[in-house]
N, C-alpha and C positions, 0 to 999 in steps of 0.2 A: 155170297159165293154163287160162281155159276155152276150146274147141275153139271159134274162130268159127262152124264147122259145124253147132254144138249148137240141135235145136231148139225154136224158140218154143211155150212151153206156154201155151193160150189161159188166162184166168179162168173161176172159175164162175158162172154167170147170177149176176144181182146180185137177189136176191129184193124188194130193197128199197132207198129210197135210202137211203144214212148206214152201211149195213151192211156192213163190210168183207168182203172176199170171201176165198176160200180160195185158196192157191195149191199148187202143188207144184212146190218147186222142186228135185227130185232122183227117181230113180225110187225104190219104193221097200224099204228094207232097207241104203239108202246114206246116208253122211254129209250136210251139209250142204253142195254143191261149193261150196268156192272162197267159203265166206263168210268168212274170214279175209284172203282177196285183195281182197274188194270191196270194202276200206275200211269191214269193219262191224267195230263198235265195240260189247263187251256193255254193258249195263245193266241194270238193274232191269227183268226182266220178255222182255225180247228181245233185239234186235238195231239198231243206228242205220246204217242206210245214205245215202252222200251222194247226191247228185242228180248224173249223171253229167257234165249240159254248160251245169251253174253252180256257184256256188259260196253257193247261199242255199238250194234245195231240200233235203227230206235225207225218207226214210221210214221206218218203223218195222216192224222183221218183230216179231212175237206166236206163240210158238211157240203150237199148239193142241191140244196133248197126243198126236196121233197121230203115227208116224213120218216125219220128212223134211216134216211139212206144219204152215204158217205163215199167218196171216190178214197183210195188207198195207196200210197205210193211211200216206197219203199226206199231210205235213206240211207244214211251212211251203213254200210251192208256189214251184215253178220258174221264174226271170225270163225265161227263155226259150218260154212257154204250154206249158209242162209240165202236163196236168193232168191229174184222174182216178187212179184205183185203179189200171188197167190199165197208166200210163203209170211207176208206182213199179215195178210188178210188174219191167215190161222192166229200167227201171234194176238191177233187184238183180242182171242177168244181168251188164249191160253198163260198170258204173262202174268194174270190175277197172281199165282202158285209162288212168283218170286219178287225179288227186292226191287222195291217200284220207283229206285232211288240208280240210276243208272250215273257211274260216275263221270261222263262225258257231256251229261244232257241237263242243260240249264234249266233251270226252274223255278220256280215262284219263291222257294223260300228265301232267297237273301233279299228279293222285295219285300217278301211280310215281315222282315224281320227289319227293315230299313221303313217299313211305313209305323212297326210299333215304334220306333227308335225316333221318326219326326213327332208321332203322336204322343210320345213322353217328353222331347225337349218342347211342343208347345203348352203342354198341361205344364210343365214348370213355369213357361215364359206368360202364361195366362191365369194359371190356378194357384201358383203360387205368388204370382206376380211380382216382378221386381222393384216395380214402380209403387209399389204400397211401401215398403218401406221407406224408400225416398222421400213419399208425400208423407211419412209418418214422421220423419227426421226433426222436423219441431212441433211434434206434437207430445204434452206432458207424459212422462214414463212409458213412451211408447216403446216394444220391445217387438225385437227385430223375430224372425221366422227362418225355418231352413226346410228344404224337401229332399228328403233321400229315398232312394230308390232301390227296387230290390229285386232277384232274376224273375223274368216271368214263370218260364217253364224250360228244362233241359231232357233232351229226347234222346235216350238211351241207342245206342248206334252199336257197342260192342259192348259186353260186361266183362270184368276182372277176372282175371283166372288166376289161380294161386298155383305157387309154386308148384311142380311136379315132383316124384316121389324118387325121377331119376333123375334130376339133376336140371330140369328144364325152369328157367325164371316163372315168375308171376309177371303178367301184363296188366299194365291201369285199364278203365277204362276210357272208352272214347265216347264222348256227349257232346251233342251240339245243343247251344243253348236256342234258345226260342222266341229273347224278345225281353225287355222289361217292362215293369211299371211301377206308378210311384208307392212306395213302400209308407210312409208316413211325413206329416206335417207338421211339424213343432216349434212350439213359440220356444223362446231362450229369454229366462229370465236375468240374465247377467246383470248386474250392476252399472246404472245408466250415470252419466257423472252431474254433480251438483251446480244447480246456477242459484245465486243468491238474486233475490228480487224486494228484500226491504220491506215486506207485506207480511206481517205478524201472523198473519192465519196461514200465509203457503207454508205449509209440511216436506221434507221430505224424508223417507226412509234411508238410512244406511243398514242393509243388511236383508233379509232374505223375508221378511213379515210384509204385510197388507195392513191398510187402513180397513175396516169395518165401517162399511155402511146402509143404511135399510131406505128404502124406498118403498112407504107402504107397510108392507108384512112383508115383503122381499128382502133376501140380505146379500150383499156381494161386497163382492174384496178387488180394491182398487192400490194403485201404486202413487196415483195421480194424487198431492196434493196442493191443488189449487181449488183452496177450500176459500169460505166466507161466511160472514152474520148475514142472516135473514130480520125478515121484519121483528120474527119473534124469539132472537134473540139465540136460535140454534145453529151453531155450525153445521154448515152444509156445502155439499160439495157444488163448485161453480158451474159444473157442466149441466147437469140434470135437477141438482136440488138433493138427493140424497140424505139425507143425516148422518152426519159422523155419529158413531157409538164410542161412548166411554162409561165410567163411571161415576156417579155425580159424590156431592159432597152436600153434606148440610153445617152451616155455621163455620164451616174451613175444616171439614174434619171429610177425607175420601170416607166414601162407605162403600161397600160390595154390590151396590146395586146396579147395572146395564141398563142403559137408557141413550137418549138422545143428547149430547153435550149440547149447554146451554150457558149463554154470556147475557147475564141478568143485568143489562145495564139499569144501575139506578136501585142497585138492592144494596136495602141498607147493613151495615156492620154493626152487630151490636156494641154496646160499649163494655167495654172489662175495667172492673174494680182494680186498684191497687194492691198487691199482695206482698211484694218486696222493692224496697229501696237499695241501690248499691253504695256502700261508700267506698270513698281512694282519696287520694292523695296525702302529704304530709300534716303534719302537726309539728309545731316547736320543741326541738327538745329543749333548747339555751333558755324558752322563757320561764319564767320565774314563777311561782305556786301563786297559785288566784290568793289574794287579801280580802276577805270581809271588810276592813277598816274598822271605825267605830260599830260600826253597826251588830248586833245581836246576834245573830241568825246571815250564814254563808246564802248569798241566792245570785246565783250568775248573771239573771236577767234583770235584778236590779240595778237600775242606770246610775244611781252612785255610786256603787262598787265597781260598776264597770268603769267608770269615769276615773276613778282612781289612778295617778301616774303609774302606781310601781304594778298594774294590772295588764297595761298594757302590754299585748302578745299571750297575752297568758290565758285567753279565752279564744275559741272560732267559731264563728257563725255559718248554720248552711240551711240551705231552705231545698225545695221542690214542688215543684204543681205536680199532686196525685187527684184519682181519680176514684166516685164511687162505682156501684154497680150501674147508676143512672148516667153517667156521664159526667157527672158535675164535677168541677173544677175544686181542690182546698190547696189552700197556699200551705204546707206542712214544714214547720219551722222545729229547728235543734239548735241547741248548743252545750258545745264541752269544753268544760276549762283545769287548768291542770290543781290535783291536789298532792300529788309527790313529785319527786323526781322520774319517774317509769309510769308513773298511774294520769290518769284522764278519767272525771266524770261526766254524764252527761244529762239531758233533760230534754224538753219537748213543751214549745209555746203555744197554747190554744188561742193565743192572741190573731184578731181579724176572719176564725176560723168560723162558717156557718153549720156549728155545730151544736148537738144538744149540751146545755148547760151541764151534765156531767164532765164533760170535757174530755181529757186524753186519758185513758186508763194505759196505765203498763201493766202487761198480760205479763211481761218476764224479762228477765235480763240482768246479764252482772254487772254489780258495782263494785269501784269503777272497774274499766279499763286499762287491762297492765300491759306493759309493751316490754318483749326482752330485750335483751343487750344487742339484738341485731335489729333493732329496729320495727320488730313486726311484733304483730298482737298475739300475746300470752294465752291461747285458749287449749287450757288445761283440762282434763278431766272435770265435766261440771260446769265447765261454762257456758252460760246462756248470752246468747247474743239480744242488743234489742230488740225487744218486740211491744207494740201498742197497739189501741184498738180504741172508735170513735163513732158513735152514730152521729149519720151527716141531717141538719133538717129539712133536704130536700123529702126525704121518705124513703131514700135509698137503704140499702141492708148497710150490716154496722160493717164497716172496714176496717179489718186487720191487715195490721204492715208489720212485717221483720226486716231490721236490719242486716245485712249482707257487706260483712267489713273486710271479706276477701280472704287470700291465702297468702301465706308471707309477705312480703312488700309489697304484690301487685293491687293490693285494697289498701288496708290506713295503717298508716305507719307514721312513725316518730323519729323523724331525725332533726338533727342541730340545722337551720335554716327556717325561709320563713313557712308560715303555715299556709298551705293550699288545697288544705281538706275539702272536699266537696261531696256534697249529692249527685252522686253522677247521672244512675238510670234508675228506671222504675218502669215496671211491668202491664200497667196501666194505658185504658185511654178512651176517651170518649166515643158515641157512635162517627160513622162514615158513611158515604157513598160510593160506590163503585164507580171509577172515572176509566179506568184502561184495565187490560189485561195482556200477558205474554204467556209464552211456550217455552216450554225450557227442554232440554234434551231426553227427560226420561216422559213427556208427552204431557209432564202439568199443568193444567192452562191455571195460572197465577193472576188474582186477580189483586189489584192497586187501588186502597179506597181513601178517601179525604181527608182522613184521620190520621193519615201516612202509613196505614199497618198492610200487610199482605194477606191474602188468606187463598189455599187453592180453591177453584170451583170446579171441577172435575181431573180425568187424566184419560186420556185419546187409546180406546183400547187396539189392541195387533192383533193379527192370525195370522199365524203358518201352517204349512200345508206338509206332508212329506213327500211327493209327487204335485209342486207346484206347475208341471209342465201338463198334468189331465185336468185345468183350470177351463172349464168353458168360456171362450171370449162373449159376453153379452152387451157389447158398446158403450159407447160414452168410457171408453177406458177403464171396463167394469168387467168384474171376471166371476163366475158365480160353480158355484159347486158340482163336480161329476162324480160318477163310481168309480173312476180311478183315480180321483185327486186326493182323498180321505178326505176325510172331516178336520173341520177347522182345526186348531191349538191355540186357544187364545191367554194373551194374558198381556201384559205391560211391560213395557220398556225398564228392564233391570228388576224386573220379576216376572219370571216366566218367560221371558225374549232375550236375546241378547243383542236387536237391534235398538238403535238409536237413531232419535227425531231430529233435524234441523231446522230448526223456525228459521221464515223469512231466506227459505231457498225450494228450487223446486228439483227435481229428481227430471233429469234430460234424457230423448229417446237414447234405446243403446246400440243406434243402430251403426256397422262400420259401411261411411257412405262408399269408399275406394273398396269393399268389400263386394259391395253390392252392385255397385258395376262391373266389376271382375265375372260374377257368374251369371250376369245380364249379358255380357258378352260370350261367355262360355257354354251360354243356354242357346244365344244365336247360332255361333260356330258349329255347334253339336247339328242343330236343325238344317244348317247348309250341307253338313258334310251325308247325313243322313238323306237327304234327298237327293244329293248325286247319286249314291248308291241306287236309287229308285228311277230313276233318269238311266243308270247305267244299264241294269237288269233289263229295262224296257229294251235299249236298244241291243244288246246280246239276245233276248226272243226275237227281237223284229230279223234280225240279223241269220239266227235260225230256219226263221218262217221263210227266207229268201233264197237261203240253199234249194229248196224244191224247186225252181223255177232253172 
């Protein structure tokens, strides 16, 4: 503020009428006091000062090339009989006291507020860039961005008055806003759509989870998967190299352990023993009770009893290749033949078997086998199904097999027809090699070995976030942890996640391209129309500056 104290500095003679006079309003070697306070406003050429006790006068300082000194001429004149040079002069001291916002008198602010206005539509059109999403458009899970914007500042002009106690309204108030800028940057994680690509190791997510990957002792969460095998057998991501994390498995069995998923090609499967044989299909009922013949002693595998006409149908033969705990191959031979009408005995041939001369022990099982009126096997309270047991001479452990005769008809049954009992399965099988592997929905990598058998080799772990949008972008399609994303939530596909994996498709940018030209164009528009305004204002001051003349 300037010193009310401060004294009045007369004009210089006026040599002439029309001729502005010189003033000095500071001593001199000093600034300009307090012309920033008087409500002056630069322009073309000077300074606009208002009229101090209206709101229509307003004067012009003209700097005059020497220091601190201004010639003064006096503008649209005062409703108050403001007049004359001398009467501006005083105003320049004395308008600091009042509103430096003259409602007549054009002024910088809808410039400043048209130059914040180009200077946020170009930070969109360059910091958000429209053209990244575009170039982003095929690139794997790329995920589109938006920038919203928020008021700069609002400059209180009248405050709210509340209603009066006799009867007079409440007035809003009146605020002129100031200008914006951008408010925030956010990626949009939406759901990009799926392109199938036929490549066993492309991934893609459905649903709101990351792949887990570590580079190093780095870890980060990507959406991206265009994955592959490396030299050493770890999946890893195509772009950088990354490691996918899952959990491994040993022997085909997942374990809880977190590590680098890994496709062991050329690891071998061991081989499993036989544990259980299944049987099915029919037995005769119409044939006729097995005959001994002459012979002393019933024995089914005796080939002249068997050879006997009236025997014919009345025995069935079944075999199977089982397996020890070494691998090795025994040809395992049966046969039952009928001794009632409902009843079937049966037996077990050590014949051609490379086994210890002990031969076939039966560990249990009932004799015979009773079949009821519907056809299906009679297993009553107490019934033991068969069971045997064989040390093989490879040096394998002894093998124990139970028979598996089913539940009602769908195992061994006895009906009128021919007999088509068989050995069907058995639980066994020698070792393998690993030849291929797949991915199946809930992230299994499933490995195929020589021996025909499957076994998992790990399962592709997920994270989710609860504020996946405070993910910090770290490249290569890689997002990595902030203080507002929280901390992981990891876990699997149908435990602990409720998304699901697509092998052999890739997850597509989500970007809307007709979108994004929409507010590439909306971002231009904005910046034209914003710079007329600043074009405009120029020429309304120039316009002002020319009234003097």
């Amino acid at each position: 503020m300037i010193p009310a104290a401060l004294p009045r500095l007369e004009p210089d003679p006026l040599p002439d009428v029309g001729r502005p006079p010189r003033h000095r309003l500071c001593p001199e070697g000093t600034p300009p006091v307090g012309l920033e306070f008087l409500g002056a406003r630069a322009t073309l050429g000077g300074y606009l000062l208002p009229c101090p006790c209206c709101v229509q006068g307003w004067a012009l300082l003209v700097p005059t090339g020497e220091p601190c000194s201004y010639t003064v001429s006096l503008g649209h004149g005062c409703s108050r009989g403001c007049a004359g040079p001398d009467i501006a002069w005083w105003h320049a001291w004395r308008c600091m006291d009042l509103p430096p916002e003259p409602a007549v008198v054009p002024d910088e602010k809808g410039r400043r507020y048209a130059v914040a206005a180009v200077r946020n539509e170009m930070r969109q059109l360059l910091e958000r860039r429209p053209a990244d999403p575009v170039r982003g458009l095929s690139s794997v899970a790329f995920k589109a961005g938006r920038v919203t914007f928020k008021e700069g500042f609002a400059q209180m002009v009248q405050s709210a008055t509340r209603p009066g106690e006799s009867g007079e309204g409440g007035i809003n108030p009146m605020q002129v806003g100031l200008g914006s800028q951008i408010g925030s940057m956010e990626t949009l994680f939406t759901q990009g759509n799926l392109e199938s690509t036929g490549q066993n190791t492309d991934l893609a997510i459905q649903g709101n989870s990351f792949f887990v990957v570590k580079n190093g002792e780095d870890t980060f969460y990507t959406r991206a998967g265009n994955f592959s095998v490396d030299a050493n057998g770890n999946l890893v991501s195509g772009i950088d190299g990354a490691a996918v994390q899952g959990r491994t498995a040993i022997d085909g069995k997942l374990t809880s352990t977190i590590g680098n998923l890994e496709i062991p090609f050329g690891q071998i499967a061991k081989a499993k023993a036989t544990t259980t044989v299944k049987l099915s299909g029919n037995i005769d009922a119409s044939a006729a009770v097995f005959d001994k013949g002459p012979a002393t002693t019933l024995d089914a595998l005796d080939p002249v009893q068997r050879a006997l006409p009236q025997n014919e149908g009345s025995f069935k033969d079944m075999s199977m290749t089982v397996y020890d705990s070494l691998g090795t191959k025994h040809e395992l031979k049966m046969v039952m033949w009928k001794v009632a009408p409902d009843k079937w005995d049966w037996k077990f041939d050590k014949t051609g078997m490379d086994i210890t001369s002990a031969g076939i022990t039966e560990v249990g099982g009932t004799h015979p086998i009773t079949f009821k009126a519907d056809g299906s096997v009679d297993q009553p309270t107490g019934f033991v199904a068969p069971e045997i047991k064989f040390t093989p001479n490879s040096g394998a452990a002894d093998v124990d097999i139970k028979l598996d005769l089913g539940t009602s008809v769908n195992g061994l049954s006895q009906f009128a027809g021919s007999s088509t009992a068989v050995m069907r399965d058995q639980d066994g099988y020698t070792n393998g090699t690993l030849q291929s592997f797949s991915i199946d929905a809930t992230g299994t990598v499933v490995g195929s070995f020589t021996n025909g058998t499957t076994q998992p080799l790990g399962q592709v772990l997920l994270a989710e976030f609860n504020n996946p949008g405070g993910l910090v972008r770290s490249g290569d399609n890689m997002y990595s942890v902030s203080s507002n994303s929280g901390s992981p939530v990891v876990g699997y596909s149908g435990e602990g996640s409720n998304s699901t994996i697509a092998s052999g498709a890739l997850e597509m940018s989500n970007v809307d391209l007709a979108q994004e030209f929409t507010n590439m164009i909306v971002a231009q528009r904005g910046f034209q129309a914003n710079g007329k305004v600043i074009t405009t204002s120029d020429q309304m001051l120039q316009d002002l500056v020319d009234l003097k003349r």
